[in-house]
RODRENLUM-69992 format. One record per atom (N, C-alpha, C): residue in one letter; z, y, x. Coordinates in steps of 0.02 Angstrom, whole numbers, plus 50000, padded with zeros to 5 digits. Each point is the difference from the previous one (the first is absolute). Layout:
BEGIN
aZYX ...
END
This chain:
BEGIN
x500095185550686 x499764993449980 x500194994850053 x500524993950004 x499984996350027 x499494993850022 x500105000150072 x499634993750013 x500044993349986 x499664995150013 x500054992849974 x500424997350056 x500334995049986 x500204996450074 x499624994850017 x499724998550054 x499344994050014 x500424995149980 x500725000250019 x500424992550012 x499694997949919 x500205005249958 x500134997649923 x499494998449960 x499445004050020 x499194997749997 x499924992950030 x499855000250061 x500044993650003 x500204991149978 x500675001849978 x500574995349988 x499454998249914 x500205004849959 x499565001049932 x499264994050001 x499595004450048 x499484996850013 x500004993850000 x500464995850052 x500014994750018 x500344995549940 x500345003849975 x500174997249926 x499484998849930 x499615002750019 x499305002649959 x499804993350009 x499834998150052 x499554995750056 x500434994249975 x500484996450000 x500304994649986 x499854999549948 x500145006049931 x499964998849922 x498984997249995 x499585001450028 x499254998949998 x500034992150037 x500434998050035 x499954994250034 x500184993749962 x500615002249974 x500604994249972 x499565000049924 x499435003549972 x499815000749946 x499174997250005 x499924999150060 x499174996950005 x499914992949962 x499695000349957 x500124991349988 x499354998949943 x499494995050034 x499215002149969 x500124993449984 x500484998149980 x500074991549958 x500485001849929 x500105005849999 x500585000049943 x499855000049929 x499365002249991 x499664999349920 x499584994449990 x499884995650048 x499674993450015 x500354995150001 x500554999850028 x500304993450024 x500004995049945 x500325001149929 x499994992749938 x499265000149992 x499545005050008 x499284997649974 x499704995150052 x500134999850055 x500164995850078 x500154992749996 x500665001949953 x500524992849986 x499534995349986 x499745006549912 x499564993749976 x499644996950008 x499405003550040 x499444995450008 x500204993550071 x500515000050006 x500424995150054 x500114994749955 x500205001149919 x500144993949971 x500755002449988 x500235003550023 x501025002649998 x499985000849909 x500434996649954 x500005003449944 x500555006150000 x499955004149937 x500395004649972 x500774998350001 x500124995449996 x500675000249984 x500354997850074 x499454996850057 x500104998250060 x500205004550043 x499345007649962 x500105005650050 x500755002849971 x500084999349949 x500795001449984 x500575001150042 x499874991349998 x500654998050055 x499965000250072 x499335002050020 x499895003850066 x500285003650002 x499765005649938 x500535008150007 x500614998350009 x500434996749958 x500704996350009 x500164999250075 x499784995950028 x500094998950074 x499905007050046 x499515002849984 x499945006550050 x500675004149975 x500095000949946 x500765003549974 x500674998550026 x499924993949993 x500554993550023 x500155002250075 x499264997350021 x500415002050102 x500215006149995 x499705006949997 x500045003849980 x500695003449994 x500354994549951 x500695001449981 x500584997450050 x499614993850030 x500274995450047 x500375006850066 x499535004650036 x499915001850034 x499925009850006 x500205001749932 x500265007349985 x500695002850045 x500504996349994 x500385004450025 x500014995950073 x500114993750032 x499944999650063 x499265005750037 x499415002649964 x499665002850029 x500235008450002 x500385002149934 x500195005550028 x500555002650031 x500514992450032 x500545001750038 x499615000350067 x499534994050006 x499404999050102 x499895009349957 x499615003649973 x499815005050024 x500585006249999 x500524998749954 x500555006150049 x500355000550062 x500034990750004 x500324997850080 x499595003050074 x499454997849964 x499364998850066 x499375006249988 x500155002849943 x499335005550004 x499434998449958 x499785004549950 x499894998349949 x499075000250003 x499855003750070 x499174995650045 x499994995350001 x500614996250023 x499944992250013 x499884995749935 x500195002849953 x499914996149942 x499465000549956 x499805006350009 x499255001949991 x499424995950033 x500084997650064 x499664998750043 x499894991949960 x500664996750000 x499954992849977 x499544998449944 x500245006549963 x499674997049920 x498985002650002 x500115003250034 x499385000650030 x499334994850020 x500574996550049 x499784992850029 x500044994149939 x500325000249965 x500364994149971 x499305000549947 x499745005649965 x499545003449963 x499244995350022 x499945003850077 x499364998050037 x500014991949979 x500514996150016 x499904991450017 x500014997949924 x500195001649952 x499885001049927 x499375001649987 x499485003950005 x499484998849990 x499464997850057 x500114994950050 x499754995550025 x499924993449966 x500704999949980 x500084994149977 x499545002449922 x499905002649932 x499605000249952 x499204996850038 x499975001350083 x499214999750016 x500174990950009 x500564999550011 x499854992950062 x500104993749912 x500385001649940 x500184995149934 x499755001049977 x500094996449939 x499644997949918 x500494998449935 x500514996350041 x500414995049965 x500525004549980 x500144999149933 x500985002649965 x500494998150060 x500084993850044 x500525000950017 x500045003050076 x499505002050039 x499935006250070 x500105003849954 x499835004549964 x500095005949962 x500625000649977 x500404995549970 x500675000350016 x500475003550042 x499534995950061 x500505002050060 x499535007350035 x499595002749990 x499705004749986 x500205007249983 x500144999249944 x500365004549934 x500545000250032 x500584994050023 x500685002950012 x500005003650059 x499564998650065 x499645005150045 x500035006549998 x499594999049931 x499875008149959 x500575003949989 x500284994949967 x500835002649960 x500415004750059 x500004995150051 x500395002150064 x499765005550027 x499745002050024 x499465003450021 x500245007349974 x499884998949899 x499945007549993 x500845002750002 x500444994050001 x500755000949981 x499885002550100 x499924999450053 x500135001750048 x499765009650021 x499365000249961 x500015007450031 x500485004349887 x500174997349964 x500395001749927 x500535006650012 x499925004549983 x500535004150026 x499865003450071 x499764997450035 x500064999150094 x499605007449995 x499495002649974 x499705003350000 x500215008049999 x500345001249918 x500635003849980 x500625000750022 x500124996450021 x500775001850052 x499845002550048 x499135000350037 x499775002150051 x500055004850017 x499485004549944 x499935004249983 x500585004349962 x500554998349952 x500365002250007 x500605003750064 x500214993150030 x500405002050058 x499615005050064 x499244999649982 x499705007050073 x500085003849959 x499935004649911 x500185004249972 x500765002350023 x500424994849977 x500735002850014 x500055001450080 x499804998250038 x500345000950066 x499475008450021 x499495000949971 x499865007849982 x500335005049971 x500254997649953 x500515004349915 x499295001149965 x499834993349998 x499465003849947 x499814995849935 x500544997549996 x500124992949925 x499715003149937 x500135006749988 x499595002949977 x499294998349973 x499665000650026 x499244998650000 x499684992950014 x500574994849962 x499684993350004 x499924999649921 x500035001649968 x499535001549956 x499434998750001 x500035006350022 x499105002850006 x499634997250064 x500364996850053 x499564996350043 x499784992849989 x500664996549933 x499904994250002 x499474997849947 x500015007049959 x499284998549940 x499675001050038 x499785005550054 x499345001050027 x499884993850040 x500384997550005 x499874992850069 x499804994949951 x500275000549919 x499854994649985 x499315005049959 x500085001749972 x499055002649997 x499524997450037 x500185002150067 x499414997850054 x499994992750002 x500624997949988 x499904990050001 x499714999049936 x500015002449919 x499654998949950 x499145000250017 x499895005750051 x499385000950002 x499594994650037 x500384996450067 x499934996750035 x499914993149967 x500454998849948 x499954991649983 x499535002449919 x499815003549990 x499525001449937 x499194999650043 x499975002750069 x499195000850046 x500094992250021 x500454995250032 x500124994350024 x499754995949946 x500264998949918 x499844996649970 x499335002849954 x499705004850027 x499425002049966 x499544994850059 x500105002050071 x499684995950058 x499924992149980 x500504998049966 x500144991950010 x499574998749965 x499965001449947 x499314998649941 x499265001450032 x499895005550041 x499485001350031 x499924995550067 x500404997050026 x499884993850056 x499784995249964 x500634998449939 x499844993449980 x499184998549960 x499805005049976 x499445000549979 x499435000650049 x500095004550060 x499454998950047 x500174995650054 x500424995750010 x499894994950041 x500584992849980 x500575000750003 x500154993049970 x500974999949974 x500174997249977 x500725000250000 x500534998950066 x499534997550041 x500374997750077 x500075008950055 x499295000549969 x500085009050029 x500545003649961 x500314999949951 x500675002949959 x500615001150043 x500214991850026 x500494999650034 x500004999650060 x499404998450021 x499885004050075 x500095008250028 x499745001549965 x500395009449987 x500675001149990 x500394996849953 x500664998549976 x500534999950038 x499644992850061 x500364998450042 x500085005750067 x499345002649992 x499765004050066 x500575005550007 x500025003949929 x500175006849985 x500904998250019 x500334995149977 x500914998850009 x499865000550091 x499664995250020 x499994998850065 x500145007250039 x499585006249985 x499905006450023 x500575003649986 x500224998149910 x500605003849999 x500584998150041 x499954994250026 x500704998850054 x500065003350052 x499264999150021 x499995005450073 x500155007749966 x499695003249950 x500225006650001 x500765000349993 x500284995549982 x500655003149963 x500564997350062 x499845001050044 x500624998950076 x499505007050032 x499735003349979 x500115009750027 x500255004249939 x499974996549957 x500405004249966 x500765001450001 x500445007150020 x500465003550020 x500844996849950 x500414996950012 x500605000449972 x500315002250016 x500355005549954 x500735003650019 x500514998649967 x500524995350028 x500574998949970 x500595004750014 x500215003849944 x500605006249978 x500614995250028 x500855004650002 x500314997750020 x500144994949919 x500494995350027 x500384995649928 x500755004149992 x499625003549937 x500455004349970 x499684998349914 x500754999649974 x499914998849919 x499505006849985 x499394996349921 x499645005850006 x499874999549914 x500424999149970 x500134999349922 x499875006749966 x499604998149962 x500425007149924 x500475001849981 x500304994549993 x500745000049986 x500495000250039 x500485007650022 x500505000850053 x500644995649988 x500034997149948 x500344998749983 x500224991750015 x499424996950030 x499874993150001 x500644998350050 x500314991449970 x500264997850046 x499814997050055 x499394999150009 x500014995650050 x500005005050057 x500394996850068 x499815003150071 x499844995350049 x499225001750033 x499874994250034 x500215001250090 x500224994850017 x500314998950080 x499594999350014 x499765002350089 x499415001250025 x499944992850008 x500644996750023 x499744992450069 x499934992949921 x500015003149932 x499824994849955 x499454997349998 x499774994049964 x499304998049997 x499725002149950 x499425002249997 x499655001549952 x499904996149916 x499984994350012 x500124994649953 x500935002749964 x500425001150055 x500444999849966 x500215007349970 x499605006350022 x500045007449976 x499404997649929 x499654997049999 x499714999249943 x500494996449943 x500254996449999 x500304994949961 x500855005949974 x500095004450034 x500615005749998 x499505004349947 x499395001750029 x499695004849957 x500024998349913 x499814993750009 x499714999849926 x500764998149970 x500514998450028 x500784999249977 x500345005549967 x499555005950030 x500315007549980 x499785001349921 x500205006049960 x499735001449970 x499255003850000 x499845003350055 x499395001950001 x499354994049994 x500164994150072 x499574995349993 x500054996349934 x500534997549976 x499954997949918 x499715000849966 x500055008749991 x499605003749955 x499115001350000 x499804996550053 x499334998050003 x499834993449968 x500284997650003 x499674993149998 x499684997649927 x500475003549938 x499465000649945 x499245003349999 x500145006050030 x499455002150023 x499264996950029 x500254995150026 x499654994850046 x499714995349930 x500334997849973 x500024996449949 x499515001249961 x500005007649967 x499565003449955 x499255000650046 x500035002950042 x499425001450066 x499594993649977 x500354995350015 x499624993250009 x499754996149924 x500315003749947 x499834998449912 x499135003450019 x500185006850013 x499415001950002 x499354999650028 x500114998150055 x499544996550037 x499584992049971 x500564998349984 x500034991549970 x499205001449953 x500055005749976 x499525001449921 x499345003550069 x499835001950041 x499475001750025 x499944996350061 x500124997350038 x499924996250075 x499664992649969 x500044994749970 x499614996049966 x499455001649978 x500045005949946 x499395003549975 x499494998650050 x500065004550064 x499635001550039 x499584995850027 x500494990950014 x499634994450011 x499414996149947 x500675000349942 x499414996449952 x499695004849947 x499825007350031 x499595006149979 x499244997150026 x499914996450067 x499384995049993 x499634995949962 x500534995549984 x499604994249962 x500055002849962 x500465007049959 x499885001649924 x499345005849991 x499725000950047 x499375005249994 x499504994850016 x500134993750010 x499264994450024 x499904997049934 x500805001549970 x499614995249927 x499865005249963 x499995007550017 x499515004949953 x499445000350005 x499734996650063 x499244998750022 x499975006050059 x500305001950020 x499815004950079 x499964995650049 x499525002450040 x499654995550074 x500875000750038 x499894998150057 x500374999950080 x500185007949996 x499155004150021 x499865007050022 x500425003149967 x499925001549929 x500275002549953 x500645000549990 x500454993849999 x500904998650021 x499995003250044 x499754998650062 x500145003450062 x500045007249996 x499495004649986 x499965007249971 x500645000149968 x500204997249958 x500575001249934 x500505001050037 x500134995750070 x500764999350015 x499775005950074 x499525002150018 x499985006150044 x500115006249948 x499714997749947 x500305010349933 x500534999450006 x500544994049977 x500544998650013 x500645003950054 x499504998850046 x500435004550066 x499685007450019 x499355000849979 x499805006649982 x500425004449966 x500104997549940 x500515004649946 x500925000750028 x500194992250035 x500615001150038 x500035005050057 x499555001050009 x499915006050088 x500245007049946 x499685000449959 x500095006049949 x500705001349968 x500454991449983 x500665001149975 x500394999150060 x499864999350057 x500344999850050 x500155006550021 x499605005250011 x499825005550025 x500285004049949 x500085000049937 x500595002449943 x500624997450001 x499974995850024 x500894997050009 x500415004850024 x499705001650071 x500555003750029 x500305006449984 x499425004249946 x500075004849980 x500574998949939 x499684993949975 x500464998949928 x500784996850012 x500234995950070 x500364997550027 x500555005350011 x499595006750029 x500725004850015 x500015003849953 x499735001049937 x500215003449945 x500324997149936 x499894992649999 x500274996949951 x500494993550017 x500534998449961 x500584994250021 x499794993450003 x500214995250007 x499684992950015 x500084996049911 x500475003649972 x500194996849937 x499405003449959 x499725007650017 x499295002849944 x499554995950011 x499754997950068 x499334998350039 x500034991249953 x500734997350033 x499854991249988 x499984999549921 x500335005149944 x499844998549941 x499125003349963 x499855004650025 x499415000350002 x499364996450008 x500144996950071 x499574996250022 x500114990749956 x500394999449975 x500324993449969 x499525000749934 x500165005949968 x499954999449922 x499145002150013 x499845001750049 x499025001649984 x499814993850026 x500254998050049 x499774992150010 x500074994149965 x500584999249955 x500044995349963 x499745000149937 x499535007249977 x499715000049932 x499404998150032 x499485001350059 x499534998150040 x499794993950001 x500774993650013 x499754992949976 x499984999149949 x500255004149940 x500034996149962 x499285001749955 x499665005250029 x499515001949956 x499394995150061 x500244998950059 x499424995450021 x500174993549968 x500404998249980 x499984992149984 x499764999849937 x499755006349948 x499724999649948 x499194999849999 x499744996550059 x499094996950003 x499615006449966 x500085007050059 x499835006449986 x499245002350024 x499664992150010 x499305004950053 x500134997250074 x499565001050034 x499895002850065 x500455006550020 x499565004849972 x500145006350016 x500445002650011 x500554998149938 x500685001749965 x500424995450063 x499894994050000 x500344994250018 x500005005450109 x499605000450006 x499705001450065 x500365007050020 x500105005049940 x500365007450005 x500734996750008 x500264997249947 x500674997649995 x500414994750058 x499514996750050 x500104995950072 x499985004450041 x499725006649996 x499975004750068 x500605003549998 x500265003749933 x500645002449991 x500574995150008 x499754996349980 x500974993250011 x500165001350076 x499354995950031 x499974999250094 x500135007850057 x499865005249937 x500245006750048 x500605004449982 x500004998849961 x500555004349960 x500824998150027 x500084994650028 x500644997350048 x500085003350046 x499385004250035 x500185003950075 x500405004350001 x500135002549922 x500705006350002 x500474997449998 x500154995149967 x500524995249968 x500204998150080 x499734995450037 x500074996950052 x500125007550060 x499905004950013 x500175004750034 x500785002849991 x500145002649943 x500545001249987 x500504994750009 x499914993949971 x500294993650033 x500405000150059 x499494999550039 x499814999950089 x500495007950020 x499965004449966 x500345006950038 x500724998649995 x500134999149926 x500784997849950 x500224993250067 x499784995950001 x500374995350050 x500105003450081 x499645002950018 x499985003450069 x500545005549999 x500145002549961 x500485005849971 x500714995250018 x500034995549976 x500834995849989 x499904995650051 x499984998550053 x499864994150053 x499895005950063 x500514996650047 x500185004350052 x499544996450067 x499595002550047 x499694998650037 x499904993750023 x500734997150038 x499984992750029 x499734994249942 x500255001349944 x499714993249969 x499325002749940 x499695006050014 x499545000449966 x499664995649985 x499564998450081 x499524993449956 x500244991949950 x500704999250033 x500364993449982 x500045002649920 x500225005049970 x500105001749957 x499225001349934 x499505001450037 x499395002249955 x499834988550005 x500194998650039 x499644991850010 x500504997849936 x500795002250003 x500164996449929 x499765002949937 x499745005249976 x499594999949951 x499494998550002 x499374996250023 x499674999650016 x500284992250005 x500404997850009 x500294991649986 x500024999149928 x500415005749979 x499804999249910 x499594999649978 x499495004550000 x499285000549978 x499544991950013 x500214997550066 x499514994050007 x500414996549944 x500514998449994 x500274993849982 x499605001049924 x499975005449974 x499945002049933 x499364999149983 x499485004550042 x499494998150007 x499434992750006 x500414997550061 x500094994050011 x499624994349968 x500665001049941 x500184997149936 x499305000449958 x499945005049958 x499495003149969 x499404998250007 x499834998850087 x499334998850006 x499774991149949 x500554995250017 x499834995549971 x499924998149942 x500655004349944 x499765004349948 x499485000349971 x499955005250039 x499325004149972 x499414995049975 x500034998750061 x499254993550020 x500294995849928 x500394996450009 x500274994549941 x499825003049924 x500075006050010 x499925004449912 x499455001049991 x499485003150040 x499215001049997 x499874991449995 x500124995450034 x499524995049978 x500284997249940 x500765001349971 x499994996749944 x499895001749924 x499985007650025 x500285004149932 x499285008150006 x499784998150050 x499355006250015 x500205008750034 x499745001250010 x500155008650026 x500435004449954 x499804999149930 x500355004749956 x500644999550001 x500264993449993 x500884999049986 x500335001750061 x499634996850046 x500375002050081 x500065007650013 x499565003949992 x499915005050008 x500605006749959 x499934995149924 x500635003349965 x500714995850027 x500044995450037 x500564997250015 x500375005550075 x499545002450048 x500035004150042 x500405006349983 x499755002849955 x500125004649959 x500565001549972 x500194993749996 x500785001449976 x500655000150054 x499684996350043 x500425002850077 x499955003950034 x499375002849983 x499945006050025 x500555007149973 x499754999449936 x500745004349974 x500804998550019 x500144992249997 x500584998550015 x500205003550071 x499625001450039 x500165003150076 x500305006349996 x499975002349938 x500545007150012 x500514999149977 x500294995949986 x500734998949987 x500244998650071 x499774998450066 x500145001250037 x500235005850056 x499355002449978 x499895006850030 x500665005349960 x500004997749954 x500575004749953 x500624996950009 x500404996150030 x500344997150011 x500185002150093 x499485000650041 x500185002950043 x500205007149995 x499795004749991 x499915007949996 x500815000849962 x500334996349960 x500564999149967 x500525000050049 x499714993050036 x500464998550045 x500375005350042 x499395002750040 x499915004150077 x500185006949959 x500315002949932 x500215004249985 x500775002150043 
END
């Protein structure tokens, strides 16, 4: 029976420890119920989301070239900070236009630690040989972060109820603040820069003394990087149909008549049940292809809105929001492995930040959307309007897998 290696225990751990950190957030099932009683309307918080997307997009790939150049702690560390002074500022305004500049804060922020995380953790796997088992470490890491931001936003409801909304983001702010300090002991091991593709076949070869910016811009020139980028495309259809949800999954359970408490509970089951599809991912990740998992997960999710936008209950309405919001963790795992597979060490993170540039722009988009369709046309149409991009996202996904044949 072999022994453990402390190094590898350790390293894991501390990866554990970041995924519970970067996931603390006791404002996240609160924040538009927040907006409102501020006076912010619906379609205002919209184009908030817009702006947080926007910087967001502004600042994807300059943040994941600073973290392959400079170390991908350092970028962790920023968005960390950038996080903390983001919810100072919710304590110190009132007004749409600080929140503005707020939100794009926000935007920045999460585009700085985007990727930074996964390339992390990837590149200490590879410089082990143990690429292998990111799988199964990156569901279990994200399990433990489902569990973490499902107890966080169960907390937020329980502050805001026993003492005030200013105590929300005082915690908020507290908890980024801590994660900065933890995350400069946490261990990086950068492997040598050696191409680290699926494909032996790829043209690209990267020169050591090149810039990173410019081994990225060769990558996606090749056929391998090409052959992602639909991929990216579809990723982000699908998302488009659940990441909104999630925001205006608030105001659409306030006009069913549920308290604060109650939402709040909803969006902690939420990440309750994701700890559970997270923790199956990895199992289901190395036994099944990315083309079974993303059409699977497409066609149960897109019959999901469409049977919530048919005014099903509470109950129904409440079963069918917990499955949309968890059921992505396989989808989004396999994702995440499939891109790590074709992207060779040096421009990992630059490379996960340009999908993740797609997704905002797309996203982005949507949020204002969305908002614009619920107030003009109500939950049901929007909801079936989602729905149909949601399906459209596998013509992507099928369009890559073609490609990279």
């Amino acid at each position: 029976m072999g022994t453990l290696d402390p190094l590898k225990t350790t390293n894991d751990k501390f990866y554990y420890t970041l995924s519970i950190l970067m996931s603390l957030d006791v404002q996240r099932s609160l924040f538009v119920l927040y907006l409102f009683q501020l006076g912010i309307t619906q379609g205002e918080i919209g184009v908030l989301q817009s702006f947080l997307f926007f910087s967001s997009v502004a600042l994807e790939i300059p943040s994941g070239l600073l973290a392959d150049r400079y170390g991908r702690k350092y970028s962790l560390a920023l968005s960390f900070l950038g996080l903390f002074i983001s919810g100072i500022g919710f304590l110190l305004f009132s007004d749409f236009i600080p929140f503005v500049i707020i939100f794009c804060l926000f935007g920045a922020s999460i585009a700085m630690g985007s990727g930074a995380d996964r390339a992390l953790l990837y590149d200490n796997l590879l410089a082990e040989n143990r690429t292998d088992e990111y799988p199964k470490i990156v569901s279990r890491a994200r399990a433990i972060g489902a569990v973490s931001l499902g107890l966080s936003m169960l907390l937020g409801g329980v502050i805001q109820d026993a003492m005030s909304w200013n105590s929300v983001y005082i915690v908020f702010a507290l908890s980024k603040l801590f994660g900065a300090i933890v995350v400069t002991f946490i261990p990086e091991i950068r492997p040598p820069t050696i191409p680290h593709y699926s494909s032996t076949t790829s043209s690209v070869r990267t020169n050591v003394t090149e810039g990173v910016f410019i081994a990225l811009v060769r990558f996606f020139r090749s056929k391998n990087g090409a052959s992602l980028i639909p991929l990216f495309v579809g990723f982000a259809l699908f998302e488009l149909s659940t990441v909104p949800l999630f925001i205006y999954g608030q105001p659409f359970f306030s006009t069913l008549g549920l308290e604060v408490q109650l939402i709040a509970g909803i969006y902690a089951a939420v990440e309750a049940i994701s700890t559970a599809m997270f923790i199956a991912a990895g199992y289901i990740c190395s036994r099944h292809s990315l083309g079974v998992i993303a059409f699977s997960t497409t066609i149960i999710v897109t019959s999901l809105l469409f049977i919530l936008s048919l005014d099903v209950g509470i109950i129904a309405s409440t079963a069918c929001f917990l499955l949309i919001m968890s059921l992505p963790a396989i989808y989004e795992t396999s994702y995440e492995t499939y891109i790590h597979e074709n992207v060779e060490s040096r421009i990992r993170a630059s490379c996960v930040s340009a999908a993740n540039l797609i997704n905002s722009i797309i996203i982005g988009t949507s949020y204002t959307l969305f908002g614009g369709l619920v107030e003009r046309y109500g939950f049901s149409l929007t909801l079936m309007t989602v729905a149909a991009c949601c399906l459209l996202g596998l013509f992507g996904v099928c369009a890559t897998l073609r490609l990279s044949r």
